[in-house]
C-alpha positions as CSV (number, residue, x, y, z in Angstrom):
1,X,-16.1,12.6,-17.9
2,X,-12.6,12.5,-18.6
3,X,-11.3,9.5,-20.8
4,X,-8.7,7.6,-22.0
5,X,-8.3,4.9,-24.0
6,X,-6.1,1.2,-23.1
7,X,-3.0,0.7,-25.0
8,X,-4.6,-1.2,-28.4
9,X,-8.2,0.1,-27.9
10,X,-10.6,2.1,-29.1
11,X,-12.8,2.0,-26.1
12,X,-12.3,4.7,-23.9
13,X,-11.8,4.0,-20.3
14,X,-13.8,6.5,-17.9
15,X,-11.6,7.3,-14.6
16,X,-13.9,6.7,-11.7
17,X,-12.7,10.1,-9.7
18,X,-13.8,12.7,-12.7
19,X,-17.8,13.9,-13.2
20,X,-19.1,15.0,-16.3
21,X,-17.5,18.0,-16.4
22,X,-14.1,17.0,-15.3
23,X,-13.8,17.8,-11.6
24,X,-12.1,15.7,-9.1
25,X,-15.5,13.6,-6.9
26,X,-15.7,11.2,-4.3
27,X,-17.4,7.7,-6.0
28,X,-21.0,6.8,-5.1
29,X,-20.4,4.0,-3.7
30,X,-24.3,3.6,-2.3
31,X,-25.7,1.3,-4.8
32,X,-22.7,-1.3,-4.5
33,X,-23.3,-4.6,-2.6
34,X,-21.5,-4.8,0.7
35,X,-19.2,-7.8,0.1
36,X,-15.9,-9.0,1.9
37,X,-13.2,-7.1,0.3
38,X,-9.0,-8.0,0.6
39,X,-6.1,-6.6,-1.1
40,X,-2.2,-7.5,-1.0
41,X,0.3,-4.8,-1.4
42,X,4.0,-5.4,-1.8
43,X,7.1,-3.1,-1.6
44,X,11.1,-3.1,-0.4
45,X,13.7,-0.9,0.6
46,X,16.9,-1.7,-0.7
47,X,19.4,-1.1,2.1
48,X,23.4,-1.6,2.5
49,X,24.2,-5.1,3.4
50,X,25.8,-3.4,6.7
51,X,22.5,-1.7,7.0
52,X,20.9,-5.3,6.9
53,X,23.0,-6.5,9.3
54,X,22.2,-3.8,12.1
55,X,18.3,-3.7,11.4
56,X,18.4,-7.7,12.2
57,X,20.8,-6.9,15.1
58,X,18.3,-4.6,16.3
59,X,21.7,-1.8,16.5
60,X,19.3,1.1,16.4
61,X,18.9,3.6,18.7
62,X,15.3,4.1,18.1
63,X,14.7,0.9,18.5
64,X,13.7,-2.3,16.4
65,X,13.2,-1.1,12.9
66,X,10.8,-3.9,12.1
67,X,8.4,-3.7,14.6
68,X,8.3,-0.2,14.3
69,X,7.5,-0.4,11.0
70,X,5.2,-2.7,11.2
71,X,3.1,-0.7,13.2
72,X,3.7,2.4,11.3
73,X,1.8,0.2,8.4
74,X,-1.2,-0.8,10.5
75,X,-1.6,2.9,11.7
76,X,-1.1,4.1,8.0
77,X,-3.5,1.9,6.6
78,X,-6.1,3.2,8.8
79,X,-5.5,6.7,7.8
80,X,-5.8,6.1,4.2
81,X,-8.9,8.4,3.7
82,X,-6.9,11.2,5.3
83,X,-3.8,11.0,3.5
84,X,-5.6,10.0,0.1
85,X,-7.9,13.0,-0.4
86,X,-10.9,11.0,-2.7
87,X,-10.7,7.4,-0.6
88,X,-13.5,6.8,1.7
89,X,-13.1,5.8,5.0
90,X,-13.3,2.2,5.5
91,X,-14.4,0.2,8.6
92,X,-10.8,-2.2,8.4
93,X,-11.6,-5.4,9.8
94,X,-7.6,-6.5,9.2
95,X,-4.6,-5.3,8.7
96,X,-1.8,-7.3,8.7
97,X,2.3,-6.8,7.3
98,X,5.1,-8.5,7.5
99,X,8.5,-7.8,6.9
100,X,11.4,-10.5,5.9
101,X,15.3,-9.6,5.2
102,X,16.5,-10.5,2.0
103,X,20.2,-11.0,2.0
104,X,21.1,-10.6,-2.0
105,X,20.3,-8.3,-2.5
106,X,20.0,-6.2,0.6
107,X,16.5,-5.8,0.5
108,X,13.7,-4.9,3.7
109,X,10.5,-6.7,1.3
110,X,7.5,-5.4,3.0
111,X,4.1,-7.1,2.6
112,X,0.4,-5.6,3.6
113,X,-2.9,-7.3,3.8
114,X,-6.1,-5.2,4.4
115,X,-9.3,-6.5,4.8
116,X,-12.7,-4.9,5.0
117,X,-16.3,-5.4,4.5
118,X,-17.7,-2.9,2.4
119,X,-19.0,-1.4,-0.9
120,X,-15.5,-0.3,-1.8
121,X,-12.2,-2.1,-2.1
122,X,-9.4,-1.8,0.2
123,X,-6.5,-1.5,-2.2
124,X,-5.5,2.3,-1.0
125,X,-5.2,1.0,2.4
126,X,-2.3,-1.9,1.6
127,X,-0.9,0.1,-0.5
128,X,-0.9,3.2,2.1
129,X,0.3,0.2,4.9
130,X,3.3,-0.8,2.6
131,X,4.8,3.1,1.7
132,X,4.1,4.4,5.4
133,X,6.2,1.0,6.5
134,X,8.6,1.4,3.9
135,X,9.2,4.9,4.8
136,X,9.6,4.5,8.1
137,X,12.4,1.5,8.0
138,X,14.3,4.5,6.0
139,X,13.7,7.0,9.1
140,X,14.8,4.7,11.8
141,X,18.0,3.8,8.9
142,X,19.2,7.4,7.7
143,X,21.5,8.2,10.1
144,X,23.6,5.0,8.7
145,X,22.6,5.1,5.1
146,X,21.3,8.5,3.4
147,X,21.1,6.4,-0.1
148,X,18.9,3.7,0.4
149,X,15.9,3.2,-2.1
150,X,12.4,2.3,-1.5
151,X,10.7,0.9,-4.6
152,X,8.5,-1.5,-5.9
153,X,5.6,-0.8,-4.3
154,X,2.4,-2.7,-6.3
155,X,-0.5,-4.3,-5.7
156,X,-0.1,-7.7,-5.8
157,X,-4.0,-9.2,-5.3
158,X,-7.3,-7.6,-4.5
159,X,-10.5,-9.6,-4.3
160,X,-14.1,-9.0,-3.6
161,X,-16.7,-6.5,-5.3
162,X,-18.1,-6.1,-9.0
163,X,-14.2,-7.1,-10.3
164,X,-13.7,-10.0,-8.5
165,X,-10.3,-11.5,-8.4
166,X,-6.9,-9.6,-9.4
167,X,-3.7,-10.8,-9.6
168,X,-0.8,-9.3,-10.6
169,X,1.0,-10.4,-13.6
């Protein structure tokens, strides 16, 4: 099992994806509990302010950044086990983001819920919903800003399962 320790501990900490021997595995999840399951991801794109102004203009050739973006999440999220090569496929019951504009700074703040019930958490799947968004407000952008920045992207809650409730600091 590979192992590491926490910053201050002695204890190591045993990373869930590693067997004995060290090779990457999927997690048996079969003895876990079914439970409801929800995490909340958060990220932004930090755009131009005239970049701001044309995505809530809806200026764009390929049409409105948001929605498309929006949808981009939802279709990423339920991809997660494709894209992420040790997640398992999860029956989503929910997925839901929304984007807001942040004038100062120029921001795009993007924010995914996912929701399943299951034996495994559903954390990948926000956090897959907010990156896939986030990169797609910079495709349906670039050919008005090349230097825009997506960052930021966390997990901001997760509840349900053996852990319980997480928040982030």
């Amino acid at each position: 099992m590979s192992q590491r320790t926490k910053a201050g501990d002695q204890e190591p900490l045993d990373f869930s994806h590693f067997d004995e021997t060290g090779a990457a595995t999927m997690v048996d999840v079969s003895a876990k509990d079914s439970t409801d399951r929800r995490a909340l991801a958060h990220g932004e794109v930090r755009v131009s302010p005239e970049t701001l102004a044309l995505i809530r203009s809806g200026g764009f050739k390929k049409g409105d950044v948001l929605s498309i973006a929006q949808l981009a999440g939802i279709m990423g999220a339920k991809q997660t086990a494709n894209l992420i090569p040790l997640c398992h496929p999860l029956p989503l019951t929910s997925v839901k983001l929304r984007l807001t504009l942040q004038d100062d700074p120029a921001v795009v703040l993007v924010e995914a819920e996912a929701k399943t019930s299951g034996q495994t958490g559903v954390e990948m799947e926000a956090l897959t919903a907010v990156g896939i968004a986030c990169l797609t407000v910079y495709d349906m952008a670039k050919a008005v800003q090349k230097d825009m920045v997506i960052t930021n992207i966390r997990l901001l809650e997760k509840e349900g399962g053996r852990s319980g409730l997480y928040r982030a600091p």
